[in-house]
PDB file of N, CA, C and O in Angstrom:
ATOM      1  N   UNK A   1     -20.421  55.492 233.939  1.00  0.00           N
ATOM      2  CA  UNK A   1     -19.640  56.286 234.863  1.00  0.00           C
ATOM      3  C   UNK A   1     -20.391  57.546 235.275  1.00  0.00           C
ATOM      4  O   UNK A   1     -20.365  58.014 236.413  1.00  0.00           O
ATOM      5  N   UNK A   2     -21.265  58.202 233.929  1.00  0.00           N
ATOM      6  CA  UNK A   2     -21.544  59.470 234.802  1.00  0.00           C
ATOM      7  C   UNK A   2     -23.328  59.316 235.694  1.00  0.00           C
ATOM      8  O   UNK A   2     -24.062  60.255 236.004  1.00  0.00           O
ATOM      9  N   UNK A   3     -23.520  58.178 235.853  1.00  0.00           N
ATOM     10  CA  UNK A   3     -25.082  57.783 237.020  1.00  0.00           C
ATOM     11  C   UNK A   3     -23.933  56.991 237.703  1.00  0.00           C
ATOM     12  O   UNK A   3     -24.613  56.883 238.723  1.00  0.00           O
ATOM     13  N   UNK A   4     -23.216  56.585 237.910  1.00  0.00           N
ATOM     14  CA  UNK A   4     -22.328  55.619 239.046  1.00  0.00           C
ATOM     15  C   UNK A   4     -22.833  56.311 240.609  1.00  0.00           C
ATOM     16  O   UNK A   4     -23.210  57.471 240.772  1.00  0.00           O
ATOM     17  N   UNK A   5     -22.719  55.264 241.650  1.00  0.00           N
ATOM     18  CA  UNK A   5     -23.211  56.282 243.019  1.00  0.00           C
ATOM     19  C   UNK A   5     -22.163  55.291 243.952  1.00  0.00           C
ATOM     20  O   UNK A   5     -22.311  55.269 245.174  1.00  0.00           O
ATOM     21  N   UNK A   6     -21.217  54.567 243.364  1.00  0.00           N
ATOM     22  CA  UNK A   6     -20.339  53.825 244.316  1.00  0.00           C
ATOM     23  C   UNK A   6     -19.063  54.562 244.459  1.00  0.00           C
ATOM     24  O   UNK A   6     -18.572  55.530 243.877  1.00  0.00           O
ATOM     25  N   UNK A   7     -18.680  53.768 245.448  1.00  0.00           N
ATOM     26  CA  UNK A   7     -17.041  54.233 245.508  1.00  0.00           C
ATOM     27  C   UNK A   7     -16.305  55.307 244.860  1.00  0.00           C
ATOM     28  O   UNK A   7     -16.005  55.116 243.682  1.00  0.00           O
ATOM     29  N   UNK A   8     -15.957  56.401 245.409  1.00  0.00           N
ATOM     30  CA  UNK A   8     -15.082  57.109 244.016  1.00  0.00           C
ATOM     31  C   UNK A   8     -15.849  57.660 243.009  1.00  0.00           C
ATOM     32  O   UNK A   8     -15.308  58.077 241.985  1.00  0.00           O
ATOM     33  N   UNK A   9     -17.755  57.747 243.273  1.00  0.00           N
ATOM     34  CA  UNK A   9     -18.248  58.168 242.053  1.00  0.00           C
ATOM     35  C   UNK A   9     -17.956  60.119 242.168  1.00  0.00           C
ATOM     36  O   UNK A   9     -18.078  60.722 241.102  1.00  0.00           O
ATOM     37  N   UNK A  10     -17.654  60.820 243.233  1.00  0.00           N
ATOM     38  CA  UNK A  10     -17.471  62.163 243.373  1.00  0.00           C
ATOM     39  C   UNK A  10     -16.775  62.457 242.299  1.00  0.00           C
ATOM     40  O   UNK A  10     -17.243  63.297 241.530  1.00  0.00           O
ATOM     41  N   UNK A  11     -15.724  61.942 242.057  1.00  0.00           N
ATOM     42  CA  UNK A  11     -14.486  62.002 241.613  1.00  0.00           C
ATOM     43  C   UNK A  11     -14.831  61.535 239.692  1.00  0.00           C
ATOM     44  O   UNK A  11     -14.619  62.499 238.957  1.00  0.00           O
ATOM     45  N   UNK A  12     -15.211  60.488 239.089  1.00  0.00           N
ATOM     46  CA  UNK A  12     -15.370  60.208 238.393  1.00  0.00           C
ATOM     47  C   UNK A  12     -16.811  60.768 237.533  1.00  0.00           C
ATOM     48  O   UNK A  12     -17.207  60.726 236.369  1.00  0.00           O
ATOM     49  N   UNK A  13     -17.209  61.190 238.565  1.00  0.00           N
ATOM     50  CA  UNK A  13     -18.624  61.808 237.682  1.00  0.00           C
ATOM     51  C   UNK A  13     -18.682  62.882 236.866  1.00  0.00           C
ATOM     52  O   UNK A  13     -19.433  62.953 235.894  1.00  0.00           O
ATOM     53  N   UNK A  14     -17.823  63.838 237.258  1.00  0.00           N
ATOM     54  CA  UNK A  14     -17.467  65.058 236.373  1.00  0.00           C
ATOM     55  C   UNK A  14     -16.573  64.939 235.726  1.00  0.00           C
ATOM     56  O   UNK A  14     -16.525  65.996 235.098  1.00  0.00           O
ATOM     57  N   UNK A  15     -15.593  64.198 235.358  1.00  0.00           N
ATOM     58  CA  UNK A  15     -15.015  63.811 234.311  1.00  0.00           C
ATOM     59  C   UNK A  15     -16.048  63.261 233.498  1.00  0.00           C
ATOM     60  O   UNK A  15     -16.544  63.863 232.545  1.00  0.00           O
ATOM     61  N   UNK A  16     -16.467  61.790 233.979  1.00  0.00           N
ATOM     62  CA  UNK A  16     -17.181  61.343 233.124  1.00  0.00           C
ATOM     63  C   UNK A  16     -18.656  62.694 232.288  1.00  0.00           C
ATOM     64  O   UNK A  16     -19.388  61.940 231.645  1.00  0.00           O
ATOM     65  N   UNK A  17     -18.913  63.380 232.215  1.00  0.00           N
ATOM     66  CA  UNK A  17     -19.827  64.223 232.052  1.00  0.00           C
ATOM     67  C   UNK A  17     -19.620  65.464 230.710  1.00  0.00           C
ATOM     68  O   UNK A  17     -20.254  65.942 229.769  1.00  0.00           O
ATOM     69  N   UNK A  18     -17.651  65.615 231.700  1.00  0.00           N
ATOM     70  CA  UNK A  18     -17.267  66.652 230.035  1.00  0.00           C
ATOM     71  C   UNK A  18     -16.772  65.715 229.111  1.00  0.00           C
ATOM     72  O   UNK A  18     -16.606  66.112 227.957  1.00  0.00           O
ATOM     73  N   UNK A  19     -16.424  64.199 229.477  1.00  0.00           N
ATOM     74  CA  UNK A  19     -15.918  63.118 228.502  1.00  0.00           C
ATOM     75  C   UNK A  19     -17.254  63.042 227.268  1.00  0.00           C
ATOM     76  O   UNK A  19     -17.312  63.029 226.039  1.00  0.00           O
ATOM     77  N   UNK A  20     -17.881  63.018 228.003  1.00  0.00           N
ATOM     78  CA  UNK A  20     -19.672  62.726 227.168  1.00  0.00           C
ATOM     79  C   UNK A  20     -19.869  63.548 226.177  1.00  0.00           C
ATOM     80  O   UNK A  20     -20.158  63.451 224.985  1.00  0.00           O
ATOM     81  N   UNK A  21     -19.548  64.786 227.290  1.00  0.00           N
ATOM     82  CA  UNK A  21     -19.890  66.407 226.340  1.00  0.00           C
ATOM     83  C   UNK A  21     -18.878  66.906 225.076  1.00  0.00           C
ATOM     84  O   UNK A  21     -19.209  67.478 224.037  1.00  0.00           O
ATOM     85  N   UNK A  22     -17.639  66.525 225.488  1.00  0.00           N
ATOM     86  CA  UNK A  22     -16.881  66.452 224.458  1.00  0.00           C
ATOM     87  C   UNK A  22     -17.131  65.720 223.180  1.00  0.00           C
ATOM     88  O   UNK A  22     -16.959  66.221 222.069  1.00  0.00           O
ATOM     89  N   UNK A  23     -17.643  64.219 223.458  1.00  0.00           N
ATOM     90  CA  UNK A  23     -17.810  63.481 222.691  1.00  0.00           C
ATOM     91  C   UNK A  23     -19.028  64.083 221.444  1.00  0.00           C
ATOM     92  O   UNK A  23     -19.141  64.126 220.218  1.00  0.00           O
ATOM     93  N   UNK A  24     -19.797  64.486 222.682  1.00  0.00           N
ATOM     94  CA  UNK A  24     -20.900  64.625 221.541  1.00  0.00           C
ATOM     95  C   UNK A  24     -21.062  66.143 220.769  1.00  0.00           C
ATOM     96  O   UNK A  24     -21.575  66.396 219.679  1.00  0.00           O
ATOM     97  N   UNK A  25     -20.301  67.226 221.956  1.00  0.00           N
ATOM     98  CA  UNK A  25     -19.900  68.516 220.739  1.00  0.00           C
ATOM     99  C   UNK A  25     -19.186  68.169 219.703  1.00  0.00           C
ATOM    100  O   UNK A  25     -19.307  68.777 218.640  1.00  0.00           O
ATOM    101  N   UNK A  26     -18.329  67.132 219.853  1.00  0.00           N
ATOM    102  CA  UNK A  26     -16.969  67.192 218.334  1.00  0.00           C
ATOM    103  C   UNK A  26     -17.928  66.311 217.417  1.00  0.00           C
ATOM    104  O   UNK A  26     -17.328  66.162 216.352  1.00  0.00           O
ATOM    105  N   UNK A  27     -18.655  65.927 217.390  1.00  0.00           N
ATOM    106  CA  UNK A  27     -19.586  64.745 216.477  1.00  0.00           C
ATOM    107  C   UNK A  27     -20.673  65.895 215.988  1.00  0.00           C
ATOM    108  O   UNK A  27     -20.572  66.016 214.767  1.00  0.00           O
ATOM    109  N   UNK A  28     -21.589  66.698 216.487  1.00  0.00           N
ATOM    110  CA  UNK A  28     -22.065  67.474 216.046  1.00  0.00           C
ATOM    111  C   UNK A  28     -21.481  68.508 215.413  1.00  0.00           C
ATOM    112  O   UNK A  28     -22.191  69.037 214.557  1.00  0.00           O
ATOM    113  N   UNK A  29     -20.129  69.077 215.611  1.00  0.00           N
ATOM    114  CA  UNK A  29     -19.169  69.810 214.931  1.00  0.00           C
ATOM    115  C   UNK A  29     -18.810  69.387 213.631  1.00  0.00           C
ATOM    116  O   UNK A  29     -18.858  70.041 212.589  1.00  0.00           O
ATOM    117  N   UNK A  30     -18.343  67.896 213.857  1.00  0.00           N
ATOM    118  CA  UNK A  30     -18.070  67.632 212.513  1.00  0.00           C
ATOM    119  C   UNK A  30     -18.892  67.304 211.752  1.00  0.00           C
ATOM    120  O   UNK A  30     -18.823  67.543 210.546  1.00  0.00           O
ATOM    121  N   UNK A  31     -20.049  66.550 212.442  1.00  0.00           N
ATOM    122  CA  UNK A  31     -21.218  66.674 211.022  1.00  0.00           C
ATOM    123  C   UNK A  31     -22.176  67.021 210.880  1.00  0.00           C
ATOM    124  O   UNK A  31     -23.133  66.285 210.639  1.00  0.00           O
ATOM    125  N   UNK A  32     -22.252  68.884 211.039  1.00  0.00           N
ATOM    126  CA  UNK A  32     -23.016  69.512 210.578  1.00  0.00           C
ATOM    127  C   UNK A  32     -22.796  70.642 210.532  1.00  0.00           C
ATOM    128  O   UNK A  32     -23.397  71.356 209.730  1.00  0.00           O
ATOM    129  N   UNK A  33     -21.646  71.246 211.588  1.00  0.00           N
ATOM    130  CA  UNK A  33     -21.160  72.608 211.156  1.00  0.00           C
ATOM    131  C   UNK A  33     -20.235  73.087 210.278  1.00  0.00           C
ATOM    132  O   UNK A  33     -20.141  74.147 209.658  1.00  0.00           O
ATOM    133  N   UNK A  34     -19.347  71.769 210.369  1.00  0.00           N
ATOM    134  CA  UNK A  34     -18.353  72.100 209.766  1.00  0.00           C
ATOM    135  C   UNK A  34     -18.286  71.922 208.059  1.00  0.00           C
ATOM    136  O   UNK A  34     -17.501  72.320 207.199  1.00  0.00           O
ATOM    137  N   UNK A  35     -19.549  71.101 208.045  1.00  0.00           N
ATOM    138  CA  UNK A  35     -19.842  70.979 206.268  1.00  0.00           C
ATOM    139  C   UNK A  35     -20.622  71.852 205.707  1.00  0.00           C
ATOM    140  O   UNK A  35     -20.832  71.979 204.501  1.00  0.00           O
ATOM    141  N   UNK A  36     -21.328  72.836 207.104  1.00  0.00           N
ATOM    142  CA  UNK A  36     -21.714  74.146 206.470  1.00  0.00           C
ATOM    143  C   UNK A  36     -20.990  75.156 206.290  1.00  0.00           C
ATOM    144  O   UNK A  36     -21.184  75.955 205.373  1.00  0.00           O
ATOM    145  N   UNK A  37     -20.012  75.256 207.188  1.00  0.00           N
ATOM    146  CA  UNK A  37     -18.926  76.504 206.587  1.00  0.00           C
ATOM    147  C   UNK A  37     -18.237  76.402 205.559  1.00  0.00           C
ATOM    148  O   UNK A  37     -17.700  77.375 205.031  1.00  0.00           O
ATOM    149  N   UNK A  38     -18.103  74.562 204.887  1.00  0.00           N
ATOM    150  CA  UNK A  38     -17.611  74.468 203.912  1.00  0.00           C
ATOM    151  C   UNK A  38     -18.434  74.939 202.682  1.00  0.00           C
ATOM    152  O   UNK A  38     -17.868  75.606 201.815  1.00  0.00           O
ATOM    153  N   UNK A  39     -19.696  74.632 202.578  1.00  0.00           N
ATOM    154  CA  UNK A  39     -20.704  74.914 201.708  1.00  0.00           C
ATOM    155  C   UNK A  39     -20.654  77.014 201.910  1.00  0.00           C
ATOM    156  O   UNK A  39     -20.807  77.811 200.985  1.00  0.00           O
ATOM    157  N   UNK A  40     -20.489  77.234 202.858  1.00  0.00           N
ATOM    158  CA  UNK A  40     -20.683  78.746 202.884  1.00  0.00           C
ATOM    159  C   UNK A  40     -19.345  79.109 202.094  1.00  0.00           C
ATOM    160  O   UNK A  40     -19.294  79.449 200.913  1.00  0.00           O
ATOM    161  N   UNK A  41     -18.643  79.019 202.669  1.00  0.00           N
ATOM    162  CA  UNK A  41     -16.897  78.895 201.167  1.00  0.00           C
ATOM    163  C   UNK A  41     -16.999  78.950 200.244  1.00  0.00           C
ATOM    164  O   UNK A  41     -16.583  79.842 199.505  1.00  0.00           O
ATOM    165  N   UNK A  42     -17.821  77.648 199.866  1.00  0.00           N
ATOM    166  CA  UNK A  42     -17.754  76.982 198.511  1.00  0.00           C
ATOM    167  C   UNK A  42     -18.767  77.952 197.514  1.00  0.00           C
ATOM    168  O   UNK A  42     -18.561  77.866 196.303  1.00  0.00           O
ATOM    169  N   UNK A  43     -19.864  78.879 197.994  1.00  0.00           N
ATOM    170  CA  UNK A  43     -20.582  79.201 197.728  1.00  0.00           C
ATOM    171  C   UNK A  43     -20.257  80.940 197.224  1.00  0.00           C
ATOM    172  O   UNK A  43     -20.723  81.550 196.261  1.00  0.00           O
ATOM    173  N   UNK A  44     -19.579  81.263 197.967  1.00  0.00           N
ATOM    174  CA  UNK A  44     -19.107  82.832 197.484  1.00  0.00           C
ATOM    175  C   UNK A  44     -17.818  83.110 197.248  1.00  0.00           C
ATOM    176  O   UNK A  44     -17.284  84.219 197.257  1.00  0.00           O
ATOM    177  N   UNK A  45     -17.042  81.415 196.904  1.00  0.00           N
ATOM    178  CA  UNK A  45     -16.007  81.344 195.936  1.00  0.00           C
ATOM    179  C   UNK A  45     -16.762  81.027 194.538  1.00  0.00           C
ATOM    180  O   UNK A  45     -16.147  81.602 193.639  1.00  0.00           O
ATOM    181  N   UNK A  46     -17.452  80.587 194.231  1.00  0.00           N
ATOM    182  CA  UNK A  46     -18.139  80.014 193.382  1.00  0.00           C
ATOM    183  C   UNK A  46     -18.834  81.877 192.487  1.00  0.00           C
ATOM    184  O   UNK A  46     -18.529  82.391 191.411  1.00  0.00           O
ATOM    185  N   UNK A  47     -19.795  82.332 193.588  1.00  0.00           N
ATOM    186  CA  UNK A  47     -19.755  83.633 192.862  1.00  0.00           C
ATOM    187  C   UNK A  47     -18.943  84.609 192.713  1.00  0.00           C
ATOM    188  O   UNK A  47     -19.340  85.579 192.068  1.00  0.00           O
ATOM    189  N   UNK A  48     -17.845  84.608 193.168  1.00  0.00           N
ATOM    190  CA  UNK A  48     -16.326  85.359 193.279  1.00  0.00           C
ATOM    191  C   UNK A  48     -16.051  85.320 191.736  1.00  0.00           C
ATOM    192  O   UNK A  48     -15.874  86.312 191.030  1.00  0.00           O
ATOM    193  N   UNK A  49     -16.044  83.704 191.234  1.00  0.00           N
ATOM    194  CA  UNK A  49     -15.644  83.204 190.188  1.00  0.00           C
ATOM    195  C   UNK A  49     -16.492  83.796 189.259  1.00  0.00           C
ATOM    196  O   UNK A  49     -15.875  84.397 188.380  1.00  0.00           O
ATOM    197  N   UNK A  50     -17.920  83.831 189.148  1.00  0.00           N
ATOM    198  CA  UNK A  50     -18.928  83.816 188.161  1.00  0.00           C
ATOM    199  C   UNK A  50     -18.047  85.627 187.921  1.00  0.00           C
ATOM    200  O   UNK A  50     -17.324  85.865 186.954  1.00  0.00           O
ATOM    201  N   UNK A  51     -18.240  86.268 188.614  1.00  0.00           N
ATOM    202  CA  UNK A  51     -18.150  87.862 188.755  1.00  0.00           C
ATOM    203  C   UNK A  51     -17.036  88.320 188.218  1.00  0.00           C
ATOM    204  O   UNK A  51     -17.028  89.506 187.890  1.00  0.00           O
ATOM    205  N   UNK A  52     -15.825  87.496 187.995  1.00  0.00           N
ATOM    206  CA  UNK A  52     -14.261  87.620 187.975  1.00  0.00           C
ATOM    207  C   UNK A  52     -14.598  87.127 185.705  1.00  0.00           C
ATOM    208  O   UNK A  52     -14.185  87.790 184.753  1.00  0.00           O
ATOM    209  N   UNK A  53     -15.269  86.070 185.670  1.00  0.00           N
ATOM    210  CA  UNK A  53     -15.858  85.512 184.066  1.00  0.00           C
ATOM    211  C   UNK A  53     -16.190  86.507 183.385  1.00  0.00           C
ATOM    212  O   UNK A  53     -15.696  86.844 182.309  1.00  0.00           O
ATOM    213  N   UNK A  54     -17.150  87.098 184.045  1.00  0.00           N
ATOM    214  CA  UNK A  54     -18.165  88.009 183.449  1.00  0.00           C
ATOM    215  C   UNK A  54     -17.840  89.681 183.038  1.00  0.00           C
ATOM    216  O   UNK A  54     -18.726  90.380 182.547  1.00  0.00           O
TER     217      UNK A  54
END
């Protein structure tokens, strides 16, 4: 849809384009940012803890 050059491609091409873009921001979001903010969490709860022991 988003190289189409027939009929109706005006119309369908920019949809088709943020459909793509969407697709592929939420896939890179979920696997790779979002398991780093978890690791960033996990990481200065973790020394929160050590500091709170000690």
């Amino acid at each position: 849809m988003m190289f189409s050059t027939g009929l109706g491609a005006e119309v369908q091409r920019p949809l088709a384009t943020v459909v793509i873009g969407g697709v592929f921001s939420s896939t890179l979001l979920t696997l790779i940012v979002l398991p780093l903010v978890y690791l960033m969490f996990e990481k200065s709860s973790a020394e929160e803890k050590a500091d709170i022991e000690i």
